[in-house]
Backbone as CSV, one residue per row, in Angstrom:
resi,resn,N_x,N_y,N_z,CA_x,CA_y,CA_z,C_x,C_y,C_z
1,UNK,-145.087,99.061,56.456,-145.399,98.673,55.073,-144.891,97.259,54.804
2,UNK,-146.003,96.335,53.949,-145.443,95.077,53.932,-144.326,94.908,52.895
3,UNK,-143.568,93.965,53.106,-142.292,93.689,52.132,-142.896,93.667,50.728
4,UNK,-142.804,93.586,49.314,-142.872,92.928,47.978,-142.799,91.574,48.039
5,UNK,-141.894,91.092,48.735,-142.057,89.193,49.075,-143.331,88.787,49.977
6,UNK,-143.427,89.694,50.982,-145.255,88.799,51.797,-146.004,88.863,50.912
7,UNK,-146.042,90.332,50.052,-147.216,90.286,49.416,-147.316,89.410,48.083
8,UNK,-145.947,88.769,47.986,-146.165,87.709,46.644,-146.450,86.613,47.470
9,UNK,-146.157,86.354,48.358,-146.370,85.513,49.322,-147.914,85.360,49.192
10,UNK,-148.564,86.539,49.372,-149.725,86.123,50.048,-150.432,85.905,48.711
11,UNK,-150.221,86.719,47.531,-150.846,86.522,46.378,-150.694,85.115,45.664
12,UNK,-150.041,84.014,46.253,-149.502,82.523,45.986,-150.424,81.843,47.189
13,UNK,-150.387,82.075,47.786,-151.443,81.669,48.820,-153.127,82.159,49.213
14,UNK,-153.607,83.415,48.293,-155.068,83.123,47.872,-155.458,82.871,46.542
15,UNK,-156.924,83.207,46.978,-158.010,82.694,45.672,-158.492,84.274,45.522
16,UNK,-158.512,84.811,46.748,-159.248,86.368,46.722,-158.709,87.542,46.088
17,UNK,-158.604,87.147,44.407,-158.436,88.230,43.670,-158.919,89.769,44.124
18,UNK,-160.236,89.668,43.859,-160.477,91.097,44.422,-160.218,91.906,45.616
19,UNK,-160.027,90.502,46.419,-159.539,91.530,47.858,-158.643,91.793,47.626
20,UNK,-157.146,91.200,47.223,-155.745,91.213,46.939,-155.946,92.500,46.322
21,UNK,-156.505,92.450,44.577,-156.981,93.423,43.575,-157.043,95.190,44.748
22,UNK,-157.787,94.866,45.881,-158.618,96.510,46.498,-157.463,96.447,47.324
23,UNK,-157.040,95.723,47.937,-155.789,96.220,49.152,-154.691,96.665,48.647
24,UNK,-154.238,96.666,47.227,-153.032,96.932,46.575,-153.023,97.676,45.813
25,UNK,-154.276,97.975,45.108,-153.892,99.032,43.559,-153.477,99.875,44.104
26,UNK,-153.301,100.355,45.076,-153.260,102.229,45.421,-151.531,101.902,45.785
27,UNK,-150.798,100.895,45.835,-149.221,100.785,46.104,-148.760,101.164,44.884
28,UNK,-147.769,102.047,44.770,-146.867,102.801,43.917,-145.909,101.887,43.665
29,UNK,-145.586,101.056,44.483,-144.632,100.473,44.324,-144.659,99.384,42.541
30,UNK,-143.451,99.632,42.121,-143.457,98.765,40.717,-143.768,97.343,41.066
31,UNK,-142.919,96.663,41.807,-143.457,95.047,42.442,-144.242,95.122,42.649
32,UNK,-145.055,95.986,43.133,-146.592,95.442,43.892,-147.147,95.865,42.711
33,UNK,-147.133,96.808,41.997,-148.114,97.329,40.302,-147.988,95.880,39.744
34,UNK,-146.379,95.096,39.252,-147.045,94.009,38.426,-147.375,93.059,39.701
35,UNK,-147.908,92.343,40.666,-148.324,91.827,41.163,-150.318,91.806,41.541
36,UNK,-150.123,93.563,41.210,-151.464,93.312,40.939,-151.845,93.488,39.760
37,UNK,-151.539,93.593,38.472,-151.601,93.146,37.436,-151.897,91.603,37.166
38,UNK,-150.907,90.789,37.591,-151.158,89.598,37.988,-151.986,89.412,38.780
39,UNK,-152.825,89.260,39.900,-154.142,89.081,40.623,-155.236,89.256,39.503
40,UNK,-154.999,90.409,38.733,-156.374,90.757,37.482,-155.975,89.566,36.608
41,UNK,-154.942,89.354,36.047,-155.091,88.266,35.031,-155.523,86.489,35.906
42,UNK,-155.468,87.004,36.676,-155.883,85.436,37.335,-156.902,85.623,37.749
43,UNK,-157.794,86.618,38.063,-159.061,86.678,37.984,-159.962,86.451,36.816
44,UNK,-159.150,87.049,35.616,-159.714,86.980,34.505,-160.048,86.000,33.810
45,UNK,-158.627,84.803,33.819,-158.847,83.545,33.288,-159.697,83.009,34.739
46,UNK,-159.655,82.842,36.200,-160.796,82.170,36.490,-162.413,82.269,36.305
47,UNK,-162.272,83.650,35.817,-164.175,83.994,35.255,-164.456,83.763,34.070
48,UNK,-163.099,83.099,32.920,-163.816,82.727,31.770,-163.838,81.293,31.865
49,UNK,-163.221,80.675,33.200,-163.034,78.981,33.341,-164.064,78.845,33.774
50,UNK,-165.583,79.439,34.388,-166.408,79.855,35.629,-167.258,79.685,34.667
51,UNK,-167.149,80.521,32.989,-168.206,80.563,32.046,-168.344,79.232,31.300
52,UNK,-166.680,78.780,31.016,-166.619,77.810,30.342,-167.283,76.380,31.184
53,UNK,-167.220,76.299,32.329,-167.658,75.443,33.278,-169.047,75.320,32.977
54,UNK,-169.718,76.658,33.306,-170.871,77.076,33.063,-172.068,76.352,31.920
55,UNK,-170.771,76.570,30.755,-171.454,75.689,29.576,-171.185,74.680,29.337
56,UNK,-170.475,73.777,29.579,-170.354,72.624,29.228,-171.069,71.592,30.595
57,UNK,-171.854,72.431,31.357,-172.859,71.406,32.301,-174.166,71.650,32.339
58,UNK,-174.242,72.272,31.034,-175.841,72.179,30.675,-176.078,70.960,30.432
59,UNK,-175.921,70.115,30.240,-176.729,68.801,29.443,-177.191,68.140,31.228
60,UNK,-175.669,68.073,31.754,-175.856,67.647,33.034,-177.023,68.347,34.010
61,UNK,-177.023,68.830,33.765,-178.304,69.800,34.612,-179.712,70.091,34.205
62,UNK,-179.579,70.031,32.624,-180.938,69.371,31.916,-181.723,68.234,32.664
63,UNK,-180.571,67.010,32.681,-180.983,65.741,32.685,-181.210,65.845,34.932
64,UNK,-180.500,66.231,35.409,-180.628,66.624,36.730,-182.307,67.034,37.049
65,UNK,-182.440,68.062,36.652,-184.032,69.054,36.337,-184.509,68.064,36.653
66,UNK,-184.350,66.875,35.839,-186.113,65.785,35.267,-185.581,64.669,36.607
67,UNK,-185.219,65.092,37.576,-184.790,63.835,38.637,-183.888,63.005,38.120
68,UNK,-182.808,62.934,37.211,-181.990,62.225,36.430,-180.826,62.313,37.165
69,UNK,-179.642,61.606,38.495,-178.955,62.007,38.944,-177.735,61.052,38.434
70,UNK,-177.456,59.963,37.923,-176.617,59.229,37.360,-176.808,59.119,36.218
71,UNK,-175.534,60.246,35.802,-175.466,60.419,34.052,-174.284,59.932,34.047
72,UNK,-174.264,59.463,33.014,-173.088,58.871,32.517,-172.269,59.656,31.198
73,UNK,-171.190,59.742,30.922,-170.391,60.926,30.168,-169.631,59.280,29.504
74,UNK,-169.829,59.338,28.176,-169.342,57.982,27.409,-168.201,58.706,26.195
75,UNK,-166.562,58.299,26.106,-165.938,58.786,24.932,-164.623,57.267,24.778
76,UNK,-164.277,57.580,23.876,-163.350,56.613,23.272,-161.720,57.219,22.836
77,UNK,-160.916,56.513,23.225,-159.511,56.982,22.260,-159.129,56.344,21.554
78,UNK,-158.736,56.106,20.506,-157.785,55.214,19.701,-158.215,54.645,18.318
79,UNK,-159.521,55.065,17.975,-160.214,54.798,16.702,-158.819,54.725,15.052
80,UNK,-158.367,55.860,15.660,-157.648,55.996,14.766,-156.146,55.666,13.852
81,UNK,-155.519,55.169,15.429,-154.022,54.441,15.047,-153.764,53.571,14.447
82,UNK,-152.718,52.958,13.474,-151.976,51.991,13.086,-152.460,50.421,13.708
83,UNK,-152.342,51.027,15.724,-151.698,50.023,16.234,-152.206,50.236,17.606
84,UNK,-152.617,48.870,18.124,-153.446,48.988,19.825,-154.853,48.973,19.763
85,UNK,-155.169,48.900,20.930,-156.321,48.916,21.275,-157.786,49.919,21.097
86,UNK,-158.712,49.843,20.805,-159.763,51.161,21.012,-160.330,51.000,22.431
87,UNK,-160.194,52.183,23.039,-160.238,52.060,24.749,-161.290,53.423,24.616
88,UNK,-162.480,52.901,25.543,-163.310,53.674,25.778,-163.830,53.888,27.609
89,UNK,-164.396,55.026,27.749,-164.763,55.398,29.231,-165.632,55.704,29.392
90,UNK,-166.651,55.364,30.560,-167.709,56.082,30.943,-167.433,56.257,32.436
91,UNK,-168.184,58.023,32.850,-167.404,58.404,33.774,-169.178,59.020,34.369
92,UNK,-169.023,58.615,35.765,-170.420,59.839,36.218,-169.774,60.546,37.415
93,UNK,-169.813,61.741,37.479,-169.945,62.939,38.023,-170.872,63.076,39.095
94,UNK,-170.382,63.430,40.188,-171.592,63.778,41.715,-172.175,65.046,40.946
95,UNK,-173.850,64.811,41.441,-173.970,66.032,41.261,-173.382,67.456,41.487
96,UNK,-173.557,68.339,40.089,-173.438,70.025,40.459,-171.378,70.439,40.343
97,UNK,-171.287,68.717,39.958,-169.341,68.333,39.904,-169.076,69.398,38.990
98,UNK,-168.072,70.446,39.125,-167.528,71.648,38.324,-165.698,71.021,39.139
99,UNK,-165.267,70.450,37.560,-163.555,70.332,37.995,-162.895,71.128,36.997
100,UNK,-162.321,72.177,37.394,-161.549,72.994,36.640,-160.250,72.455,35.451
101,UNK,-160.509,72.983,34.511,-159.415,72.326,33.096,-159.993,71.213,32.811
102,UNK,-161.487,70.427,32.997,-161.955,69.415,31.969,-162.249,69.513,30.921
103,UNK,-161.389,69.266,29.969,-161.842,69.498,28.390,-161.353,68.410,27.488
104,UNK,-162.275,68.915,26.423,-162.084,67.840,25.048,-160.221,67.094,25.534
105,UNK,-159.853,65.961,25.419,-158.698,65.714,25.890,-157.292,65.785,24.858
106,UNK,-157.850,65.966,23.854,-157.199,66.539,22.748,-156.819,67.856,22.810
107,UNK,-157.324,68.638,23.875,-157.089,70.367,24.083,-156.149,70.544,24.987
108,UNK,-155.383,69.197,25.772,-154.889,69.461,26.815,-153.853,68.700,26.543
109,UNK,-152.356,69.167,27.130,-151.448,68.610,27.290,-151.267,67.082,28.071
110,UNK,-150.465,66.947,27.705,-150.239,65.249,28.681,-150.327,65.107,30.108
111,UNK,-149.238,66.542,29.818,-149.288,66.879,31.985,-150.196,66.890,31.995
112,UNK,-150.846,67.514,31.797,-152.533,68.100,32.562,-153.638,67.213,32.468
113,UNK,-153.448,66.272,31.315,-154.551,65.201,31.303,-154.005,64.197,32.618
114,UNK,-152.789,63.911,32.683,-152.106,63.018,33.761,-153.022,64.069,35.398
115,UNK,-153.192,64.653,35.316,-153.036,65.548,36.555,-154.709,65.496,36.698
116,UNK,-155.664,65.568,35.400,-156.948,65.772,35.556,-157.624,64.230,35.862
117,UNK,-156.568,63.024,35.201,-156.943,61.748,35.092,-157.096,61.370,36.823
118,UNK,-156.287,62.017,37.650,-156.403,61.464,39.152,-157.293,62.404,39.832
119,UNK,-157.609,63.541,39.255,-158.572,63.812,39.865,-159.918,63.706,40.067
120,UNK,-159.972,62.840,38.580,-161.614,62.566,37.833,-161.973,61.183,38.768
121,UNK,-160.474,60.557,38.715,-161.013,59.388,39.736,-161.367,59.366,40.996
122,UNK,-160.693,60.525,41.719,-161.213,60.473,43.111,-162.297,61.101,43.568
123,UNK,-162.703,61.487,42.541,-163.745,62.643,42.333,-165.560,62.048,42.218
124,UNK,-165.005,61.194,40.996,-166.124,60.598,40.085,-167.070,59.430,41.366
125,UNK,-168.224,59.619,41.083,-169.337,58.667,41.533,-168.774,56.864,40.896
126,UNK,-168.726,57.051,39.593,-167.880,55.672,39.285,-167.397,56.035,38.016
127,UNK,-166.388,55.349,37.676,-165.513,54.913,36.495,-165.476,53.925,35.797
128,UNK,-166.060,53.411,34.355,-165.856,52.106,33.935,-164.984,52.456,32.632
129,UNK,-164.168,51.030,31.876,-162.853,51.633,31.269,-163.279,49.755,30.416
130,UNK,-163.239,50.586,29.023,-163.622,48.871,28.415,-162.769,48.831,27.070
131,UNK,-162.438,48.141,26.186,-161.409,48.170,25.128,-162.205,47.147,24.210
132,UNK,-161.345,47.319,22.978,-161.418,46.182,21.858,-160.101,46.279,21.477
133,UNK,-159.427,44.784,21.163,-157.797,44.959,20.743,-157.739,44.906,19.260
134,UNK,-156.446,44.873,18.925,-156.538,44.611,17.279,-157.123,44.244,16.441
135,UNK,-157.268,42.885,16.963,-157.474,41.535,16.486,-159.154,41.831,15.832
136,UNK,-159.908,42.142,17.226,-161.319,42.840,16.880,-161.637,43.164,15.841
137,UNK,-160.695,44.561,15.962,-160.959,45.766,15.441,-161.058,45.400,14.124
138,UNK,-160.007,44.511,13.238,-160.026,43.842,12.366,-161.159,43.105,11.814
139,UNK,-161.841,42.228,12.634,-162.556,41.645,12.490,-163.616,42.010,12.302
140,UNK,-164.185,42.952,12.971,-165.319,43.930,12.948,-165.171,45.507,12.846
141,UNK,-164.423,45.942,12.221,-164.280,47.148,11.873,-164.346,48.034,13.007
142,UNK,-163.536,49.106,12.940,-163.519,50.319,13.889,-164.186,50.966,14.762
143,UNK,-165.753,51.153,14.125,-166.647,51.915,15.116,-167.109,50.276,15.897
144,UNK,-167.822,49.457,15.074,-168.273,48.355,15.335,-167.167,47.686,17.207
145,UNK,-166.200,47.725,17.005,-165.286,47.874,17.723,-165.360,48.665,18.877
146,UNK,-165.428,50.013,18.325,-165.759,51.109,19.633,-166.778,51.033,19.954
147,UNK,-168.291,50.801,19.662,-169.323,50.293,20.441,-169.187,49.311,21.724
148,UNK,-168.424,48.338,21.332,-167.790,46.986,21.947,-167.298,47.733,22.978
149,UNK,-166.349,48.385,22.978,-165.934,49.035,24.264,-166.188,49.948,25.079
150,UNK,-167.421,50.797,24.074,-168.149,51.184,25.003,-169.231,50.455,25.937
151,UNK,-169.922,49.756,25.231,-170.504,48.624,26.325,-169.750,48.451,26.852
152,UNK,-169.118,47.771,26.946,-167.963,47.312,28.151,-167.585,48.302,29.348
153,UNK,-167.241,49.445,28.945,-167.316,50.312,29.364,-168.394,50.707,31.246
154,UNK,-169.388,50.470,29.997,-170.283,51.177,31.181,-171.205,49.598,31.777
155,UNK,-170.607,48.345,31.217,-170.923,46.895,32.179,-169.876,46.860,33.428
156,UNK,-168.772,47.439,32.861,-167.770,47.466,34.022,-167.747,48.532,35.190
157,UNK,-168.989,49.379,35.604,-168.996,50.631,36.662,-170.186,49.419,37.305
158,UNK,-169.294,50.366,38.635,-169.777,49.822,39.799,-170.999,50.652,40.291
159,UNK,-171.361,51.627,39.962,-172.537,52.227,39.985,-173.333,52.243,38.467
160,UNK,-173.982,51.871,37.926,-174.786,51.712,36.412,-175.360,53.372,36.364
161,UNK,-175.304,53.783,35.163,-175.999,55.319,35.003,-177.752,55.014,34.657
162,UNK,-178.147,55.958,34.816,-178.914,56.037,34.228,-179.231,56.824,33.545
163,UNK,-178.788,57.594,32.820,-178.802,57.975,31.034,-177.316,57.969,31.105
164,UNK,-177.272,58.455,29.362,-176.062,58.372,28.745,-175.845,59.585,27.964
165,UNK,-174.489,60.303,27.883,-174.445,61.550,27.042,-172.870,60.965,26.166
166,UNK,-173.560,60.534,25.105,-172.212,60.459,24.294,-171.792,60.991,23.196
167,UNK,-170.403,60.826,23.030,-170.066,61.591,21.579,-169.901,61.467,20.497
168,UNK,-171.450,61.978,19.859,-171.683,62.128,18.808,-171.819,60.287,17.878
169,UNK,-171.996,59.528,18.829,-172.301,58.311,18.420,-173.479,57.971,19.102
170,UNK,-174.658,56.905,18.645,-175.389,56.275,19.141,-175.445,54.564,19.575
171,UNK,-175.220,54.029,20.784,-174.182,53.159,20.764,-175.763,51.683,20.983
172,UNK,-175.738,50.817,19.988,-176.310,50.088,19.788,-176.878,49.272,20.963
173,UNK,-177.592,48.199,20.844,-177.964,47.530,22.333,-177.659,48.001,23.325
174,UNK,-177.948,49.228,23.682,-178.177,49.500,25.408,-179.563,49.454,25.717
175,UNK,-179.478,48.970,27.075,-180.884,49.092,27.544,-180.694,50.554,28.752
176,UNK,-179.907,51.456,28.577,-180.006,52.112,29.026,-180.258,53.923,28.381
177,UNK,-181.445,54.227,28.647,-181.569,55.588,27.421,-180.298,56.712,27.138
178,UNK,-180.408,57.068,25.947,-178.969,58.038,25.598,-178.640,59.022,24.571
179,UNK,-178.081,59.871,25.085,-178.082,61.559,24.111,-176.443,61.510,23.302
180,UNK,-176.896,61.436,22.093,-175.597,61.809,21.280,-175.267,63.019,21.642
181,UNK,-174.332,63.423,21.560,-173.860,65.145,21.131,-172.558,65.833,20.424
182,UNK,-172.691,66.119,19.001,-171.854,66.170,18.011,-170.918,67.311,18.854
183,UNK,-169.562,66.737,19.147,-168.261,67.524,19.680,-168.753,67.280,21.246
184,UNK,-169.341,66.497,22.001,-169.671,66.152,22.522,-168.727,66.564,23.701
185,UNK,-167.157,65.999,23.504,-166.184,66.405,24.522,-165.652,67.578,25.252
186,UNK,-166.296,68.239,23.889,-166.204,70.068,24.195,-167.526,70.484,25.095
187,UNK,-168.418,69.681,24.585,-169.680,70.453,25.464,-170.525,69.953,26.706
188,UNK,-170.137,68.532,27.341,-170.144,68.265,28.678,-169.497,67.478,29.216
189,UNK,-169.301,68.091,30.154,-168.352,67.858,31.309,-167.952,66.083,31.437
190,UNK,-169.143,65.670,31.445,-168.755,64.036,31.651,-168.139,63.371,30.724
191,UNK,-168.546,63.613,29.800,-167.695,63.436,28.327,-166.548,63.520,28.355
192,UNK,-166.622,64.777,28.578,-164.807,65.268,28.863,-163.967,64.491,29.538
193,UNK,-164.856,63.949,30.814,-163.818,63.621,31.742,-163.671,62.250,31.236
194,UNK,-165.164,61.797,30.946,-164.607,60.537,29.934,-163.379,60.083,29.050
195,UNK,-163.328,61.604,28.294,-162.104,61.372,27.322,-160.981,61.484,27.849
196,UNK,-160.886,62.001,28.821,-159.512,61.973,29.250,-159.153,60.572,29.889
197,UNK,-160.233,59.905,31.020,-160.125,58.556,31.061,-159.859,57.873,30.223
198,UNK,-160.169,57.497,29.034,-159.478,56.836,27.956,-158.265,57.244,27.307
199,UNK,-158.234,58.389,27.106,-156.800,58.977,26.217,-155.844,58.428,27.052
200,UNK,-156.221,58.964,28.470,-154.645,58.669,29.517,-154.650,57.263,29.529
201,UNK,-155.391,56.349,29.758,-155.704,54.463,30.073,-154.669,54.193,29.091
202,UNK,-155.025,54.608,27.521,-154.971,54.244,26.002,-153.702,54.629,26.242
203,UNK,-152.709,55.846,26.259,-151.345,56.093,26.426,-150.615,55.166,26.876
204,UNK,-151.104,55.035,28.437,-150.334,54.023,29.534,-150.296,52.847,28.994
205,UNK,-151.293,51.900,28.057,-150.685,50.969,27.680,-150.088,50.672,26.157
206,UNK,-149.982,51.484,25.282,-149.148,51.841,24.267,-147.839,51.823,24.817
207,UNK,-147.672,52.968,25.800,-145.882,52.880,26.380,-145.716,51.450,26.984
208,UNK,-146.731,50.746,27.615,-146.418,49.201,28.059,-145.849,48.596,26.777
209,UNK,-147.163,48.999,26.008,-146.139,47.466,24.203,-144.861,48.328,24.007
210,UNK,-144.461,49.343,24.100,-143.280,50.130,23.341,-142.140,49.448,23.754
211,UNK,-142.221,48.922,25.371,-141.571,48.211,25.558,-141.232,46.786,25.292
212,UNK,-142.486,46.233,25.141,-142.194,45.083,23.898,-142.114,45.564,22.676
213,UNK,-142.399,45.919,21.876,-141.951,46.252,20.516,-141.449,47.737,20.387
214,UNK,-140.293,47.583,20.412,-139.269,49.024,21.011,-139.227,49.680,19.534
215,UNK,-139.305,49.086,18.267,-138.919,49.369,17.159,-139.957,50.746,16.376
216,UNK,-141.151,51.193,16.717,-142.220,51.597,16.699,-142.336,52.728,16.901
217,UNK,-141.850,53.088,18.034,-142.075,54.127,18.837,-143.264,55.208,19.545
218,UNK,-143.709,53.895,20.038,-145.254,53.796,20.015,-145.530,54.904,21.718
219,UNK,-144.866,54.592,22.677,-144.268,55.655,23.789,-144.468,57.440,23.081
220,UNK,-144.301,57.387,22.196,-144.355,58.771,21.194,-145.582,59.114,20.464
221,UNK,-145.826,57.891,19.834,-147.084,58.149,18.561,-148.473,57.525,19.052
222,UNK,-147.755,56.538,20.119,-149.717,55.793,20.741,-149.985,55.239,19.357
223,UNK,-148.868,54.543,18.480,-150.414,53.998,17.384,-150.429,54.741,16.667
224,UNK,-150.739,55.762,15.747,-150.938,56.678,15.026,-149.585,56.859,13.634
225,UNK,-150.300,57.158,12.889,-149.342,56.967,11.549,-148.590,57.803,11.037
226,UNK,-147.499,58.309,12.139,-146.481,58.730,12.281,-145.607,58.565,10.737
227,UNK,-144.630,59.703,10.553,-143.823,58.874,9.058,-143.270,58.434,9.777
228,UNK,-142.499,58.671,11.265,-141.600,57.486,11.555,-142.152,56.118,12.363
229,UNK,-143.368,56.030,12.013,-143.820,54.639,12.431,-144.173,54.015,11.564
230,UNK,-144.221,54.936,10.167,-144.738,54.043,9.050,-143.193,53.679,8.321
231,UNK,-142.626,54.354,8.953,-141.137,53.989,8.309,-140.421,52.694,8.707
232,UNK,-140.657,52.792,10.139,-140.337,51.330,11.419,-141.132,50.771,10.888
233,UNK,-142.861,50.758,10.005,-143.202,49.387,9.766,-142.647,48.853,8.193
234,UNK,-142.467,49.593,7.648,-141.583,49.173,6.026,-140.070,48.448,6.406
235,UNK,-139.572,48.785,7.372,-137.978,48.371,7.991,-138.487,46.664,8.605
236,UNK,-139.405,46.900,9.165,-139.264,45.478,10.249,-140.721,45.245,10.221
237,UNK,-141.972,45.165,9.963,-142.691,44.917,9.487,-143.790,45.038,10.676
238,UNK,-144.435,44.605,10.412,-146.209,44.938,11.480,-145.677,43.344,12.681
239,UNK,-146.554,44.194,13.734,-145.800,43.356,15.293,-147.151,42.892,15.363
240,UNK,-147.301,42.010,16.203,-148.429,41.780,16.848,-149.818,42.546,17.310
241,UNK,-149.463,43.761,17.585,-150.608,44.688,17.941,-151.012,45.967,16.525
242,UNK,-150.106,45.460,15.636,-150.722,46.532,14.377,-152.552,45.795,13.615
243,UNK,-153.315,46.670,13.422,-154.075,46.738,13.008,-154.196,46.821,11.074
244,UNK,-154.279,45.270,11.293,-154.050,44.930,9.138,-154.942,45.596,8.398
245,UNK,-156.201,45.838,8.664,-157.020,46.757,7.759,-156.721,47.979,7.806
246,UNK,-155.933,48.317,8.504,-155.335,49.732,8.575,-154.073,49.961,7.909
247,UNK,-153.324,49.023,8.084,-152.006,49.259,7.275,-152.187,48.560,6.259
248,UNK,-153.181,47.894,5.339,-152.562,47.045,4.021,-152.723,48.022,3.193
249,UNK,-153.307,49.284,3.277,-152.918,50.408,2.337,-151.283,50.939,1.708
250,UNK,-150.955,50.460,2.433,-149.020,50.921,2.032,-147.959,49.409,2.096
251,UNK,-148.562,48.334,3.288,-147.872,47.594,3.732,-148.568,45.903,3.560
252,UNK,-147.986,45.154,2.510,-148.864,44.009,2.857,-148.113,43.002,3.810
């Protein structure tokens, strides 16, 4: 009879729920009962990750159908902060690409976006990564702004798509054709992975200024109107990378 340790052993070392699941239920043993308890719950969440996969690569497989093999998945982070840049991504996917935990990037922890961000890259057909800074954003207002970087975006891939699935915006002068889709990040895959390309880009260089402007605590908030960033800007006032049409509501 095998030990309780091989067989956690071995249940850490497959994928084959059900076999694990049929070779064990009939053990009396309490360790091996919750161990295969555990095999069912990890079966369970991989067949609703299998469904969820499932749906969020319809669009991709729509556009596949009609001979369409370079789609492009277009999203943005940072519309919304105080302070920094609006950083946007366009990301294309090999065909039939199913990467487990791609989601809206707002649904996912830091770890896991850090963890999904290196996999999207080694993964992805190409990656382009485009911004608008403050200064812009100011100048031409917010979305006006995030257009800007989305072009940029997808001038900067080394493979060009040919369509576009973005979220829930329609992004002006492209000469390349393109599908809005309201929640867009939730419902395909490229999107997704898009957003996480930007969220994580957009982080990494927020914690870069934090270190120039330590007072902020921008390493924490990314920008965003924190009370204790709106507090650091009433104390010591707007730095170089704050966004004035955004703060002259409280702060002139």
């Amino acid at each position: 009879m095998r030990s309780i340790a091989d067989i956690k052993k071995e249940l850490e070392q497959s994928a084959d729920y059900d076999g694990f699941i049929c070779q064990y239920k009939t053990d009396e043993r309490s360790g091996v009962k919750k161990l295969v308890n555990t095999a069912l719950r990890r079966k369970q969440a991989y067949e609703k990750e299998q469904k969820r996969l499932d749906a969020i690569t319809v669009y991709e497989r729509k556009y596949n159908e009609k001979g369409i093999e370079l789609i492009g998945g277009i999203d943005e982070a940072g519309r919304g902060p105080y302070a920094g840049p609006v950083v946007a991504a366009c990301v294309i996917l090999p065909l039939g690409c199913r990467i487990e935990g791609v989601n809206d990037s707002k649904q996912l922890s830091a770890k896991k976006r850090e963890e999904l961000f290196d996999i999207i890259k080694e993964r992805a057909v190409a990656v382009g990564v485009g911004m608008a800074n403050n200064i812009e954003i100011d100048e031409m207002n917010i979305l006006q702004a995030t257009y800007k970087a989305m072009r940029a975006a997808v001038e900067n891939m080394e493979v060009k798509p040919e369509y576009l699935l973005a979220d829930a915006v329609t992004i002006p002068d492209m000469d390349i054709p393109q599908e809005s889709i309201i929640k867009g990040d939730a419902k395909s895959i490229s999107i997704a992975a898009a957003s996480i390309i930007a969220k994580v880009t957009r982080d990494r260089i927020m914690t870069e200024y934090s270190r120039q402007y330590p007072y902020y605590g921008f390493e924490k908030n990314a920008g965003y109107g924190t009370r204790e960033h709106e507090e650091a800007i009433m104390k010591y006032g707007l730095c170089d990378i704050h966004r004035r049409s955004f703060t002259h509501k409280f702060y002139e």
